[in-house]
C-alpha positions in Angstrom: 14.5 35.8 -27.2 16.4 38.7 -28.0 19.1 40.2 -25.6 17.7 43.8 -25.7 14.4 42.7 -24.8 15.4 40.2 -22.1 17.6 43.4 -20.4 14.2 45.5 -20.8 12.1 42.8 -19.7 14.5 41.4 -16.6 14.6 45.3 -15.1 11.3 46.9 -16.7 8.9 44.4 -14.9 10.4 44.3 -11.4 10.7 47.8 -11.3 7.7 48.4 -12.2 5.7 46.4 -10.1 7.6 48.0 -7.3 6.6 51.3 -7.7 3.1 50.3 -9.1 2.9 48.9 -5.2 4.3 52.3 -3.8 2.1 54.6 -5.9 -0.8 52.5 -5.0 -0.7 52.8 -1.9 0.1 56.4 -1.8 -2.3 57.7 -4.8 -4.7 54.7 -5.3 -4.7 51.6 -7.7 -5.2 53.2 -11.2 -2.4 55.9 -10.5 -0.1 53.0 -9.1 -0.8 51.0 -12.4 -0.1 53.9 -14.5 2.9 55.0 -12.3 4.1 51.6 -12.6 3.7 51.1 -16.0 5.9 54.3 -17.1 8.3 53.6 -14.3 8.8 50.4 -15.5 9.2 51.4 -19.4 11.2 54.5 -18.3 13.8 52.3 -15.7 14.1 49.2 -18.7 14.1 51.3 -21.3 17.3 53.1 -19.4 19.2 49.6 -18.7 18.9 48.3 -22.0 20.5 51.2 -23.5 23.2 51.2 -21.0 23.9 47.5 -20.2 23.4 47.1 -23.6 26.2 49.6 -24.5 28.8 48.3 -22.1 28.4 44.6 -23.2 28.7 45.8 -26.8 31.8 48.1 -26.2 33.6 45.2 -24.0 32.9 42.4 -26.6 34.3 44.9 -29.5 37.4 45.3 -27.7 37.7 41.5 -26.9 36.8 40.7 -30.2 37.1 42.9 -32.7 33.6 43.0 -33.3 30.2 42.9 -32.1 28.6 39.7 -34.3 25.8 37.9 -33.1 28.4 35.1 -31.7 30.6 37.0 -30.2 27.7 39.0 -28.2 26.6 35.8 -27.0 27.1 34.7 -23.1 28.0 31.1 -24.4 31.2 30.7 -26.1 32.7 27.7 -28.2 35.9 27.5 -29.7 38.0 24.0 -32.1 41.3 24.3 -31.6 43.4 21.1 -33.4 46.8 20.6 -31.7 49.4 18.8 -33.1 50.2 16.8 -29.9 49.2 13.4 -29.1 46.3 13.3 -26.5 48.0 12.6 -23.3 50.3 16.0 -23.9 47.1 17.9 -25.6 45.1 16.8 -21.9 47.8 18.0 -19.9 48.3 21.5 -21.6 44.6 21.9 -21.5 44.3 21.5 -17.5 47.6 23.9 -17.6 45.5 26.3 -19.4 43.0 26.5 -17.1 45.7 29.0 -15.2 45.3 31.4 -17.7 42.1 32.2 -16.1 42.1 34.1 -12.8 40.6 32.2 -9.8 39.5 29.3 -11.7 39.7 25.6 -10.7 39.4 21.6 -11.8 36.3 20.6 -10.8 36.2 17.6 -13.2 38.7 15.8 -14.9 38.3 12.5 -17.2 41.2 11.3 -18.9 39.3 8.0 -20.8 36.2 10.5 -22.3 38.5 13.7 -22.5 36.6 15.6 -20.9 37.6 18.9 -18.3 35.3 20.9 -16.5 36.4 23.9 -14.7 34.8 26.8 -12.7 35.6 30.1 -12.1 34.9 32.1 -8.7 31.8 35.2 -8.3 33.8 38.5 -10.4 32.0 42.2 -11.0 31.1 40.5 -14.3 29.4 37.3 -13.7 28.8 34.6 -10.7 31.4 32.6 -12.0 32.2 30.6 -15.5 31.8 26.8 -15.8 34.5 26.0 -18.6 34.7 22.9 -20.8 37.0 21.0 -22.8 36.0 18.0 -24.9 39.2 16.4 -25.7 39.8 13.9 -29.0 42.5 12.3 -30.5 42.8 12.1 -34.1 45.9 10.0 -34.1 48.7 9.7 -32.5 49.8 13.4 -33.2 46.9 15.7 -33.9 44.1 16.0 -31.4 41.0 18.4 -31.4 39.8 21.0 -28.9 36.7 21.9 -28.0 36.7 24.9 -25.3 33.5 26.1 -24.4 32.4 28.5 -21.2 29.5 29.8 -19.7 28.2 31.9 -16.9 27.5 29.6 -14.4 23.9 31.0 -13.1 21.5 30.5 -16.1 20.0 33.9 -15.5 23.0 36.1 -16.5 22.0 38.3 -19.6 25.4 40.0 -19.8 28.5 38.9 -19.2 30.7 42.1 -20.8 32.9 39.6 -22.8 34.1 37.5 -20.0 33.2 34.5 -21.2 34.9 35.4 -24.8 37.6 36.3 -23.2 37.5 33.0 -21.5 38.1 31.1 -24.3 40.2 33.8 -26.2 42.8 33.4 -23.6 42.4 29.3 -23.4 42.6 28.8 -27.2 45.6 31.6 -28.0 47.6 29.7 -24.8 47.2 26.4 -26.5 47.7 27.6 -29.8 51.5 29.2 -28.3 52.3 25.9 -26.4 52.1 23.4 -29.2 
């Protein structure tokens, strides 16, 4: 489903079942419904305009541009080092500092694989980062960074979880 219409959907409906509730029992049921209805359009109408607009702007600045995958909440990003696999795991736990309050939940040496989290911020609930880890050969290994909100409900995230990766894959790409 489309973004927009999950914003207009995810505040329309709530609100206006709420104030279909409060004008029917102040005016009666068919001036609740119809109260509802355009307080409902009016109210999701206004929050996908505007929490449209400042995910859009934040993701531009992050980005550079407002493409479909760069709008998206989930975010994926290769990155091939030129370190053998032990040194490429290492830097990839280090990395994890480049994002503020976040820590190793989950780390797996034998299946290269990291999972991090990061804590509640004004943009999200938190971020559940994740590395899938393979080596190559003995002196390339691939990257795969990918983070999420971690509450399956989140719409928007303003770029946070871009960002997230941004910062992961331009740390890794300096250290090697």
């Amino acid at each position: 489903m489309n973004r927009n219409l999950k914003i207009f959907l995810a505040n329309g409906v709530p609100f206006g079942a709420f104030m279909g509730t409060l004008f029917s029992n102040r005016y009666g049921i068919s001036t609740g419904i119809q109260g509802g209805l355009m307080s409902g359009l009016v109210f999701g109408f206004l929050m996908f305009i505007i929490l449209g607009f400042l995910h859009s702007r934040a993701v531009r600045k992050i980005s550079g541009s407002s493409t479909g995958e760069s709008m998206s909440t989930f975010q994926v990003r290769t990155i091939k080092l030129r370190l053998p696999f032990e040194k490429a795991f290492d830097l990839c736990i280090k990395s994890i500092g480049m994002i503020r309050r976040c820590r190793v939940l989950e780390q797996d040496r034998s299946h290269g694989k990291i999972i991090a989290k990061s804590s509640v911020n004004w943009k999200t609930w938190g971020d559940t980062i994740s590395f899938d880890i393979v080596g190559t050969s003995d002196e390339v290994t691939d990257i795969k960074v990918s983070s999420r909100p971690t509450s399956w409900s989140t719409i928007v995230d303003y770029g946070k979880n871009l960002e997230n990766v941004e910062s992961i894959v331009s740390f890794l790409r300096k250290a090697q």
